[in-house]
C-alpha positions, 0 to 999 in steps of 0.5 A: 465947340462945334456945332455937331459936339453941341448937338449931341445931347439934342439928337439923342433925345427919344421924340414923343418923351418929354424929359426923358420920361414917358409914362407906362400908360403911354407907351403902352398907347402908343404900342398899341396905336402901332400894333393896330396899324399893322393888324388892320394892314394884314387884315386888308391884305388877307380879305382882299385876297380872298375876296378880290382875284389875283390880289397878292399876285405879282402884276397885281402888287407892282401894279399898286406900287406903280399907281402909288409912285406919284403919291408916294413921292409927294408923300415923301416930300409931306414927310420931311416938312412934318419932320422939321416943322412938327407933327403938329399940322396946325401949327407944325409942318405942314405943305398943302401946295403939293398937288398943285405943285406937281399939276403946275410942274407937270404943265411946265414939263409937257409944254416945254417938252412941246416946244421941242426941248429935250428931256433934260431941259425939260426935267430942269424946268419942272424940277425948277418949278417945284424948287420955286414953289418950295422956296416960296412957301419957305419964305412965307413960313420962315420968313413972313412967319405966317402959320404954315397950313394958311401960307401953303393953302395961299400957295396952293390956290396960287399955282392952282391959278397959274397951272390953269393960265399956262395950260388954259384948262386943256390937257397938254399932250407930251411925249418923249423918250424920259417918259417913254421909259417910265411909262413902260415896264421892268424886270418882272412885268412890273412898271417902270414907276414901281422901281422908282418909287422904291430907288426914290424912297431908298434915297430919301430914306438914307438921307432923312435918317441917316445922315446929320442934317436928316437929324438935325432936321428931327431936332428942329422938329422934336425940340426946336428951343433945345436946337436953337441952344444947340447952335442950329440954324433952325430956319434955315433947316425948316426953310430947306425942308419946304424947298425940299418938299418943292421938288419933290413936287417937281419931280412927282410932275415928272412922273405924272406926264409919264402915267398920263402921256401929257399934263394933268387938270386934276391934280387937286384931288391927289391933296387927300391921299397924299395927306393921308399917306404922310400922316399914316406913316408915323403909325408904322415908325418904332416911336411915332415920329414921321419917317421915310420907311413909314411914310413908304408902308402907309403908301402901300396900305392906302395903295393896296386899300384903294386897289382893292376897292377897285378890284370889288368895284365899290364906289370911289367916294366910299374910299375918300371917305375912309381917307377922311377917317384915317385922317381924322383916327390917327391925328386923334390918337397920336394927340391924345399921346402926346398929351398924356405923355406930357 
């Protein structure tokens, strides 16, 4: 029997119900956990707008998208290793080496760009720097079985170091016609960045849920001893969702020489919104579960969140603040669902 037969019964499970059954007052909690979200979206939609000017115009709105591309792309990475390793970001998927993957792939980019490689040698060398990244981390996790939130911080400080050796601590100025063309603006006034945060989450999007690895990847994640009954090759499927997150990585250093016009020595400090970002986002999917559709809404909230703040000029610390808190209610209240689900 095939392998896709044998997973027919896996990948029509509902995640978030054990045994088929949820309890009303569970879903009745996770109804409401995602009723609030959406209110307090639209609740910062309208006070911002009305207290901050020109908020929900055009510019202002491609001008948060373009600001969370970086963000969004990493987040999107953070998404499919919580999708395959679980939500459970002790024990589950987690890779807390994206910010300095991007920081490292960045240097890598600008310094090959100096040396006067072109465009398309420099875009394989970040994107093979991230690839390298996610490997490594797959293989501490998979393949050494260390708990993925201790290998990935090992990694982290890794590349932190590394990316401080190659750049020496200085920014590394980079300029080309690739970044060029991100850096400039699209139809509408609104930056080049927008649009591709938007084509990158569609992409994404479309394989992650919509195709029968994206699904098996849910498997693996939701129910990895009904996978493994199932045939699946579930490290193989969990080592791929790191590389996967790697490049993403990569490619998120791509863009950001392209906002900076060269490399970046704070890329540490992206760690917490990306975070945040990922985890929001199973708050906005119909069943709780991490998705590429939600993890792009949660971008928008804290997107929109941090432009407003900055509209008003409120002190930033009092947004990492209130990232710290998102954190803390949303990994709170989807465990206590689970739990009273189980």
């Amino acid at each position: 029997m095939s392998v896709d037969i044998q997973l027919a019964p896996v990948i029509h499970f509902e995640p978030g119900k054990i045994g088929g059954d949820t309890t009303r007052s569970g879903h009745l909690a996770a109804t409401a956990l995602r009723a609030g979200s959406l209110i307090a979206f639209v609740a910062i939609l309208v006070v911002f707008s009305a207290t901050a000017p020109y908020f929900l115009s055009v510019g202002n709105i491609g001008n948060v998208l373009g600001q969370s591309a970086i963000s969004g792309v990493l987040a999107i990475g953070l998404t499919v290793v919580l999708i395959a390793g679980g939500s459970n970001v002790v024990t589950g998927g987690i890779d807390l080496s994206l910010a300095a993957n991007m920081g490292l792939s960045a240097a890598v980019y600008a310094t090959v760009a100096q040396l006067g490689y072109g465009d398309a040698t420099a875009v394989a060398a970040a994107l093979l720097t991230g690839g390298l990244i996610g490997a490594v981390n797959a293989f501490a996790v998979v393949g050494a079985g260390i708990v993925p939130l201790l290998a990935t911080l090992a990694v982290m400080n890794i590349v932190a170091g590394l990316e401080l050796v190659l750049t020496q601590n200085t920014v590394i100025p980079a300029s080309t016609p690739l970044l060029t063309a991100l850096s400039s603006s699209g139809p509408f006034g609104i930056p080049a960045l927008a649009y591709v945060l938007l084509a990158f989450t569609l992409i994404a999007a479309a394989i992650v849920q919509y195709t029968p690895t994206g699904l098996r990847l849910y498997a693996v994640g939701e129910f990895p001893d009904a996978a493994r009954a199932a045939g699946l090759p579930v490290r193989r499927l969990l080592a791929g969702a790191f590389v996967a997150s790697g490049l993403c990585g990569g490619f998120a250093g791509i863009l950001s020489v392209s906002n900076l016009s060269g490399s970046t020595t704070g890329s540490g400090e992206m760690l917490l919104p990306v975070v945040v970002t990922a985890l929001l986002g199973s708050v906005f999917s119909r069943r709780l579960v991490p998705t590429v559709i939600g993890t792009l809404l949660s971008t928008l909230f804290v997107g929109f969140l941090v432009n407003g703040f900055q509209l008003l000029n409120i002190s930033s610390v009092l947004v990492s603040g209130v990232q710290g808190l998102l954190i803390l209610l949303v990994v709170s209240a989807t465990t206590l669902l689970r739990r009273q689900e189980a």
